[in-house]
C-alpha positions as CSV (number, residue, x, y, z in Angstrom):
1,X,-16.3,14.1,14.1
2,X,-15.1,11.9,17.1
3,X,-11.9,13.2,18.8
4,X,-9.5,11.5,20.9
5,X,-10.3,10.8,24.4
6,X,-7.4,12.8,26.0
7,X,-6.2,11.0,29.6
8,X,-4.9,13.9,31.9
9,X,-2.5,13.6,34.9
10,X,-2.4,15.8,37.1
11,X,0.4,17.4,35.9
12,X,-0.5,18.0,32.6
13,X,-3.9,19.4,33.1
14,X,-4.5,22.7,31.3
15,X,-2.5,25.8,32.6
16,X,0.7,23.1,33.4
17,X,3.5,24.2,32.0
18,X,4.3,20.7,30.5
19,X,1.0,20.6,29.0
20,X,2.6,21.9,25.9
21,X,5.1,19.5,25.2
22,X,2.9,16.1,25.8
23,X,0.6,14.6,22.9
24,X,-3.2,13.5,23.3
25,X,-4.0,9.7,23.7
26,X,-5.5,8.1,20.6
27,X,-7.8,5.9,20.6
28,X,-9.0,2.6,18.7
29,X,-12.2,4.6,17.3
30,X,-10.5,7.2,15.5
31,X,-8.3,4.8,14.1
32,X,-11.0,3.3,12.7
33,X,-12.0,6.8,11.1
34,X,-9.1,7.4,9.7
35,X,-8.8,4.2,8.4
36,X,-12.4,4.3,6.4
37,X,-10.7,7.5,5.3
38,X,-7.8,6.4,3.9
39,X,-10.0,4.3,1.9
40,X,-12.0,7.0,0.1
41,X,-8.4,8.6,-0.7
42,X,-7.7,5.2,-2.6
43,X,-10.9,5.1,-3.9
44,X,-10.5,8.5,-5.8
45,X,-6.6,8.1,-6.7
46,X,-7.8,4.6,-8.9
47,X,-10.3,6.0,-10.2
48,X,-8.2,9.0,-11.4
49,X,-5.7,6.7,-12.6
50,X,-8.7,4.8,-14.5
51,X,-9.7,7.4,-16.3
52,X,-6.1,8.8,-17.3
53,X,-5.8,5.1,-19.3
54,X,-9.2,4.6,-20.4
55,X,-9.8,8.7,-21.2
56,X,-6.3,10.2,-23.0
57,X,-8.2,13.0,-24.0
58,X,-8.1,14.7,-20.4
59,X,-8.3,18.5,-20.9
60,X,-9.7,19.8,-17.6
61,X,-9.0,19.3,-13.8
62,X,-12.6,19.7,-12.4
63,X,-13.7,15.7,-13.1
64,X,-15.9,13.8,-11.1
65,X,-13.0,11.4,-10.1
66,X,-11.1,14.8,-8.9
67,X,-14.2,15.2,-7.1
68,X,-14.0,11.9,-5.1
69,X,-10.4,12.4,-4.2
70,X,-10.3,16.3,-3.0
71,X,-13.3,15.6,-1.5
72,X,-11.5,12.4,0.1
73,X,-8.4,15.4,1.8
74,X,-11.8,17.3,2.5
75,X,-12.8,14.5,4.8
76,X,-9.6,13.9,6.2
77,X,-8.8,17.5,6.6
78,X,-12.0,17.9,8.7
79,X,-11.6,14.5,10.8
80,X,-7.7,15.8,11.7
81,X,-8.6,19.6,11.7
82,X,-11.2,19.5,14.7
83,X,-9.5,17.6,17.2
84,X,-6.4,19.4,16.5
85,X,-8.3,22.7,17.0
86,X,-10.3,21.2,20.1
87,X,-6.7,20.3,21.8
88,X,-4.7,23.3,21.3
89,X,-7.2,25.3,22.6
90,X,-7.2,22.9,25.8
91,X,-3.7,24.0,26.1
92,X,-1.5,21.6,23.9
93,X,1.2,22.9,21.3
94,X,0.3,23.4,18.0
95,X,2.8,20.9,16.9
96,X,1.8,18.8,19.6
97,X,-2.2,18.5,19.3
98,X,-2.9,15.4,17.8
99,X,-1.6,11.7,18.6
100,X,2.2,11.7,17.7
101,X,1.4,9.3,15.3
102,X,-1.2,11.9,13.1
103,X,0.7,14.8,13.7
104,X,2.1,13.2,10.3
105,X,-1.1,13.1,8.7
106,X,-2.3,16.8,9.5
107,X,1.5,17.6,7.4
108,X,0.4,14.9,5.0
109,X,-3.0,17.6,4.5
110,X,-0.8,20.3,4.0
111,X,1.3,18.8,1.6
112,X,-1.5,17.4,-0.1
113,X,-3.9,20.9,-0.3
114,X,-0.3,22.6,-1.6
115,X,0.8,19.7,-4.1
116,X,-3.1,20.3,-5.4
117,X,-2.6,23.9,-6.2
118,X,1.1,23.3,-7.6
119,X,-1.1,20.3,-9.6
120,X,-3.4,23.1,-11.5
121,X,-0.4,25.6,-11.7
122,X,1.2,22.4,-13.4
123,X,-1.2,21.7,-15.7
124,X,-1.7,25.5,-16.8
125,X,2.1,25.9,-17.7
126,X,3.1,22.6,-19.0
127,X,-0.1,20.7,-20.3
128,X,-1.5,17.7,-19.3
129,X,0.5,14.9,-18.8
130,X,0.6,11.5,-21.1
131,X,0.6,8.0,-19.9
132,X,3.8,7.3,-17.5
133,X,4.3,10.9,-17.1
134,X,1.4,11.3,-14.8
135,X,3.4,8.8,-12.5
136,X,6.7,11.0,-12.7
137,X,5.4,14.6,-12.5
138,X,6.7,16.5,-9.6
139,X,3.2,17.7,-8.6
140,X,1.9,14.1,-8.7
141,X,4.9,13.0,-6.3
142,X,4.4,15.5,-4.0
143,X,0.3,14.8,-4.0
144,X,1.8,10.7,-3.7
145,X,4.1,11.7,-0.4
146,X,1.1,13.4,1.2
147,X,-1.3,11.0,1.2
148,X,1.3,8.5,2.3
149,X,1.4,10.9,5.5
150,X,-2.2,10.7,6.3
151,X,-3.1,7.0,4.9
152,X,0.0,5.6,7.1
153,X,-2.0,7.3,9.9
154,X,-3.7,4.5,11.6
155,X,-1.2,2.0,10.8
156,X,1.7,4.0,12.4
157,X,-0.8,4.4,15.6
158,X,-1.2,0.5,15.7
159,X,2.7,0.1,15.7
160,X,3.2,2.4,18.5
161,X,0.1,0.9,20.7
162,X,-1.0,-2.3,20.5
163,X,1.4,-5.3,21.7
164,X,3.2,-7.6,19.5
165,X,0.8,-10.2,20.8
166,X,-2.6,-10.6,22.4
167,X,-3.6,-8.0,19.2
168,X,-4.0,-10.5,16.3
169,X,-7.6,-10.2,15.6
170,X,-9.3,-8.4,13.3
171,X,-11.5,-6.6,15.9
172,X,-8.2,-4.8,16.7
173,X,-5.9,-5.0,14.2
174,X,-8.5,-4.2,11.4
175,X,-7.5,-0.8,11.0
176,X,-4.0,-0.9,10.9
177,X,-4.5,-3.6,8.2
178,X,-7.2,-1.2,5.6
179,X,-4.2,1.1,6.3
180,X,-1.4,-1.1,5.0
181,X,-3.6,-2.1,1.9
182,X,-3.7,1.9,1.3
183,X,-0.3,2.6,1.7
184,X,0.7,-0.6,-0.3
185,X,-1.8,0.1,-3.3
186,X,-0.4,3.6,-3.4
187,X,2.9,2.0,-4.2
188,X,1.8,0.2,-6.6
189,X,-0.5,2.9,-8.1
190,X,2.9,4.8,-8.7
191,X,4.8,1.7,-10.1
192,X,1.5,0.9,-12.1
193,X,4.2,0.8,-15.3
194,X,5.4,-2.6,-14.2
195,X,2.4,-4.4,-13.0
196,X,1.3,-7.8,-14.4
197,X,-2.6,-7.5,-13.2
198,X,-2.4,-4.1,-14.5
199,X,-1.1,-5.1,-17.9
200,X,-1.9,-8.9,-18.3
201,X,-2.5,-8.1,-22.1
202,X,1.0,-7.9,-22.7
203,X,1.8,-11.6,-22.1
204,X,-0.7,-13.2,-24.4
205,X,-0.8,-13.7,-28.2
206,X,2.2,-14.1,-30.3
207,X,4.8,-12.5,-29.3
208,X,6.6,-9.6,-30.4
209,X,8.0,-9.7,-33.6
210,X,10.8,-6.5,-33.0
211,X,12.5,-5.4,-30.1
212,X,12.1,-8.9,-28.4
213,X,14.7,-7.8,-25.7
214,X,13.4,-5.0,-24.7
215,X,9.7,-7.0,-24.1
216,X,11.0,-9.8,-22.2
217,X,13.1,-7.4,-19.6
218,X,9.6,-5.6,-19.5
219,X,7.7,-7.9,-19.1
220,X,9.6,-9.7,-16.6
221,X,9.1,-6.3,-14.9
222,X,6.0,-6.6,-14.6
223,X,6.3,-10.1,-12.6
224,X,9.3,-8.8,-10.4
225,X,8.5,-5.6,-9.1
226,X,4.7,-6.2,-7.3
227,X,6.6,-8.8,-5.6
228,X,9.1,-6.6,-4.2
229,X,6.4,-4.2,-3.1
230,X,3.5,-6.6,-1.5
231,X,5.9,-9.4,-0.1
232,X,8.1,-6.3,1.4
233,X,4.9,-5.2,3.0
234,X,3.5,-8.7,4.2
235,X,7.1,-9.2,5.9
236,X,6.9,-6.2,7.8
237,X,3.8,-6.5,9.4
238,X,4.6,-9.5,10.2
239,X,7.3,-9.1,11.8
240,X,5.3,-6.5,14.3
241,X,2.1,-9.1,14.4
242,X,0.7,-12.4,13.9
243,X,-2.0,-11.1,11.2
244,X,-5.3,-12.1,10.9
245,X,-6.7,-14.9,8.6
246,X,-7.8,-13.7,4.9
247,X,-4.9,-10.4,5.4
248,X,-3.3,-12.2,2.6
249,X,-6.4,-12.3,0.6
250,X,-6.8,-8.0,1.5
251,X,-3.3,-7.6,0.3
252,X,-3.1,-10.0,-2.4
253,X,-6.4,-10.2,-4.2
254,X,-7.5,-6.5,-3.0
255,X,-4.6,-5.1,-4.7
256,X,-4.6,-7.1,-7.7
257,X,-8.6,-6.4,-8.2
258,X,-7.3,-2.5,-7.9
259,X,-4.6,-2.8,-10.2
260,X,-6.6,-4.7,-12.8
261,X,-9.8,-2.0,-12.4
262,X,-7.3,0.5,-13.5
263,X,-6.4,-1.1,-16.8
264,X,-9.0,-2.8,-17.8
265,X,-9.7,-1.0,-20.9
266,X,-6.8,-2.4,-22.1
267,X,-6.4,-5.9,-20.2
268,X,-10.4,-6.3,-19.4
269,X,-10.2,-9.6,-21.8
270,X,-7.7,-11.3,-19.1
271,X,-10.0,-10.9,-16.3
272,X,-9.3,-15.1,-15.1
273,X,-5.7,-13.4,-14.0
274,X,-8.0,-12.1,-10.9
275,X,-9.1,-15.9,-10.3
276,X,-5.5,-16.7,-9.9
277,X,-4.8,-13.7,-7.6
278,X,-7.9,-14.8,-5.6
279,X,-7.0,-19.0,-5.4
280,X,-3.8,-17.7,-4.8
281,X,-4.1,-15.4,-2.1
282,X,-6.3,-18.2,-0.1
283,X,-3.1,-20.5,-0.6
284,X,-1.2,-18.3,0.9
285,X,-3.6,-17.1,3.8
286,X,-3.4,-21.2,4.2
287,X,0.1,-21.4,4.1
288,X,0.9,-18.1,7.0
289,X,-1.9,-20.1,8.9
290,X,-0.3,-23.6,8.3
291,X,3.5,-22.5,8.6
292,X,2.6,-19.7,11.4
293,X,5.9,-17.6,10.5
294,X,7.3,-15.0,12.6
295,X,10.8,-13.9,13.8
296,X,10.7,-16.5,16.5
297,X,10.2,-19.3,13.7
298,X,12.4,-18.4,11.3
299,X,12.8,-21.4,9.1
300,X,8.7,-21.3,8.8
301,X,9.3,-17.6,7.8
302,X,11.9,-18.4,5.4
303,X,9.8,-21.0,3.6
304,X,6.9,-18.5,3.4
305,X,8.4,-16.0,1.9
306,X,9.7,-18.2,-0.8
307,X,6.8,-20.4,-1.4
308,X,4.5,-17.5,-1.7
309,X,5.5,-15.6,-4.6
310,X,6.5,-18.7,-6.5
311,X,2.3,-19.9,-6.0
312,X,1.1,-16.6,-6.5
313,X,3.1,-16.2,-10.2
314,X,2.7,-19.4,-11.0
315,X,-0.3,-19.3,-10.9
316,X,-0.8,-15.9,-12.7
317,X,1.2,-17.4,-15.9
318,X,-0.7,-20.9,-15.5
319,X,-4.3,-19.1,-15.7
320,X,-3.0,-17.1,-19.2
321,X,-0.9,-20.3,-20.6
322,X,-4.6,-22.3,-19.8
323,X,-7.4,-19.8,-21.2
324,X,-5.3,-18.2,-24.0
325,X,-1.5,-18.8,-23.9
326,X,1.0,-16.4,-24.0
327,X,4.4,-15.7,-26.2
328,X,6.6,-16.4,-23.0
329,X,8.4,-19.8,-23.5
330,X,9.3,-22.0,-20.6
331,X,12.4,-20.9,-19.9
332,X,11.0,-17.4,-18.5
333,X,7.4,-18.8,-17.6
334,X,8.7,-21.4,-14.8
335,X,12.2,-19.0,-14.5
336,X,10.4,-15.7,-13.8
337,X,8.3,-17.2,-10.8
338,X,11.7,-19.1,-9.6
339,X,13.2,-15.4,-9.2
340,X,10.4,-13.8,-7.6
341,X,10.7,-16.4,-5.1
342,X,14.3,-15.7,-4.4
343,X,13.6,-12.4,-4.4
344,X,11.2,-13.1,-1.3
345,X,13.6,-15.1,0.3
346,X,15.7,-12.3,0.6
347,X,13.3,-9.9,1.6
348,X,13.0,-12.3,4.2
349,X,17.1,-11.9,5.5
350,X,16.1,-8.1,5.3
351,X,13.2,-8.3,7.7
352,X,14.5,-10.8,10.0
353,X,18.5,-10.9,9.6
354,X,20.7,-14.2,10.9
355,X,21.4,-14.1,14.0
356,X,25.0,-13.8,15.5
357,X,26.4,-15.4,18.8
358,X,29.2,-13.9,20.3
359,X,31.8,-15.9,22.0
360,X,35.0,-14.2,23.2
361,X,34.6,-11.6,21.0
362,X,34.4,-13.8,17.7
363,X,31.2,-14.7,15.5
């Protein structure tokens, strides 16, 4: 494994006291690691979650999809573990040999080696878990919040290094971006109960016949909460950077195609819902390119985070109305889209807030 070219002043070469308290320099290259990485981890925690909906008759933990993921922290363990090694014993601090920014991800290995353990324990003493309890299980959260740690890695690094501009391609920013798919597809992975790519077969067909309440509020869910989670994420980073062209198609279409992999033994008939999550995602892309909106062109920003969700759901509804219709009547099928738009808008107030001029000490 590559380690981190270190960058020693004089007065922190080995034997200085003040050695002990600086970090190692990271470097662009084992971003890049760490971001292929982080994608193996995703890789093993969908197909985990694939075979928990297509295979409810789970009754061991050695599976080849376990296999992919432990062998995913195996990976990361190594790629963190030897330049960590290789640094304390040039004379840094425990605590302080790796890049501040994967200090983080080595915890995020511990956590995640420990929550596997408490994961078998788990499953000895209380059983396997069924459907949404998977999602909810203390084990499962803990195994969630360490993978976060190490995932996050290379995106945390790009915050702290690279400039707000100059930075925009994908030459630079590439890593940073696999490693805000990972971290957003995690959240999603764990809110996979309210997902409309993940559970398109819900809107088509007839229509509930009982309990008609309780399936609209679900299924209006399902429209509501992705678009917290990936416009929350596209606002923040962009707020840091002017993103590269197709980073909405990454976030947009890479996340849906995830989502929909993981139900589709259920939802596999509504595959067109991925050509509206792809036409989609290019309108967008067109529209950050078009609009160019950042914190110093707020209006622009303001109309993108509107206009996209109300495109993207729009067009997920229109694609199931068109090819096999669904038991939504107007009122929520235009409505629904309406409110995930607002609720971009003011994500938008969130990211980049109004600002306030002072004048004699009143607003």
């Amino acid at each position: 494994m590559t380690t981190n070219r270190i960058i020693e002043p004089a007065a922190t070469r080995k034997g200085s006291a003040s050695m002990g308290v600086a970090y190692p320099v990271g470097s662009i290259r084992f971003d890049r690691l760490m971001a292929g990485l982080s994608l193996w981890l995703i890789a093993g925690l969908f197909l985990d979650g694939w075979a928990h909906n297509s295979f409810h008759d789970i009754e061991t933990f050695l599976t080849p999809w376990h296999a992919v993921l432990y062998s995913g922290l195996g990976a990361s363990a190594v790629a963190l573990g030897i330049p960590w090694i290789n640094n304390v014993q040039r004379g840094y601090r425990w605590d302080h040999a790796l890049p501040k920014e994967y200090v983080i991800s080595l915890l995020g290995v511990l956590i995640f080696g420990v929550a596997g353990g408490l994961d078998f324990a788990w499953h000895s003493t209380f059983g396997f878990e069924i459907d949404t309890e998977a999602l909810l299980s203390p084990p499962h959260l803990l195994l969630a919040t360490g993978g976060l740690f190490i995932i996050s890695g290379p995106l945390r690094a790009a915050w702290q290094r690279l400039p707000d501009k100059g930075a925009t391609g994908w030459a630079k920013l590439w890593p940073a971006m696999v490693s805000a798919f990972a971290t957003l597809s995690t959240f999603t992975f764990f809110t996979q109960f309210s997902n409309q790519f993940q559970h398109a077969n819900t809107f088509v067909g007839g229509g509930p016949t009982e309990d008609v309440y309780f399936w609209q509020v679900t299924t209006i869910s399902y429209i509501l909460i992705p678009t917290v989670l990936y416009i929350g994420f596209i606002l923040l980073l962009m707020r840091r950077w002017a993103l590269p062209i197709g980073s909405m198609v990454l976030f947009i279409l890479g996340n849906a195609m995830l989502m929909f992999f993981m139900g589709s033994s259920y939802t596999g008939e509504q595959w067109p819902v991925l050509l509206a999550a792809l036409l989609g995602s290019v309108i967008v892309d067109v529209l950050y390119t078009v609009l160019k909106p950042s914190a110093d062109r707020v209006r622009e920003l303001r109309i993108f985070a509107f206009a996209a969700p109300l495109v993207l759901n729009l067009l997920y509804l229109g694609v199931l109305i068109a090819t096999g219709g669904i038991w939504w009547r107007i009122h929520m099928w235009l409505g629904a889209p309406i409110l995930s738009a607002a609720i971009g808008l003011g994500l938008s107030y969130l990211t980049v807030p109004p600002t306030t001029q002072w004048s004699g000490g009143q607003t």
